[in-house]
N, C-alpha and C positions, 0 to 999 in steps of 0.2 A: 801629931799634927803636921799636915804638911805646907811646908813652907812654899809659898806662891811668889813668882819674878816677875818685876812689872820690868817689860822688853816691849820698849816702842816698836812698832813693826816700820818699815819704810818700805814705800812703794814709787819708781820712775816708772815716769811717763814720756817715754821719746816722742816728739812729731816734729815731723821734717813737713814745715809749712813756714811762711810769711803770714802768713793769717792768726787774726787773732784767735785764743781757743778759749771753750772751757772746758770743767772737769767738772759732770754729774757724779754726786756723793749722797749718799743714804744712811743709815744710821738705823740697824734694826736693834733687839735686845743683847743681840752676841754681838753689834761690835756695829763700828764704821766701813761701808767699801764702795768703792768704783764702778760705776754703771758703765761708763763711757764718756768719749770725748767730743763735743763739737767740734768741727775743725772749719773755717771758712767762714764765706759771706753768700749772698747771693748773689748772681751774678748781674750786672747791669745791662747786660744787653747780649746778642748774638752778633757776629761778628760779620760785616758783609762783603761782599769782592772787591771793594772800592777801600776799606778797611786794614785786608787785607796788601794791598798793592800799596799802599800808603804806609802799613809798617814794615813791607820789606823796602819800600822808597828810603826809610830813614835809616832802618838797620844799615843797608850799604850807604847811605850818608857818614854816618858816624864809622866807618872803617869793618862791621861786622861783616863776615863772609856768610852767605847763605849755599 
């Protein structure tokens, strides 16, 4: 008879984000695994010239060099 080793498997998942994630997970007969990741949000808006000019306005406010 052979003797069978129960060996958790461990899997990382890096993501270089601010954003919140998740982790799609599935579960067929051979086992559990990792579809993929969601990473982000939607965005709220596009960005316009006026927007613009106002966030480089404050970056060089606050000492940033552009």
């Amino acid at each position: 008879m052979q003797k069978i080793k129960q060996v958790p498997e461990v899997c990382n998942i890096y993501a270089a984000t601010a954003n919140p994630l998740e982790i799609i997970v599935t579960e067929t007969e051979q086992g559990r695994g990792i579809l993929g990741v969601v990473d982000g949000l939607k965005s709220k808006g596009i960005e316009t010239e006026l927007d613009v000019k106002d966030r480089k306005k404050f970056l060089r406010k606050i000492g940033y060099k552009l």
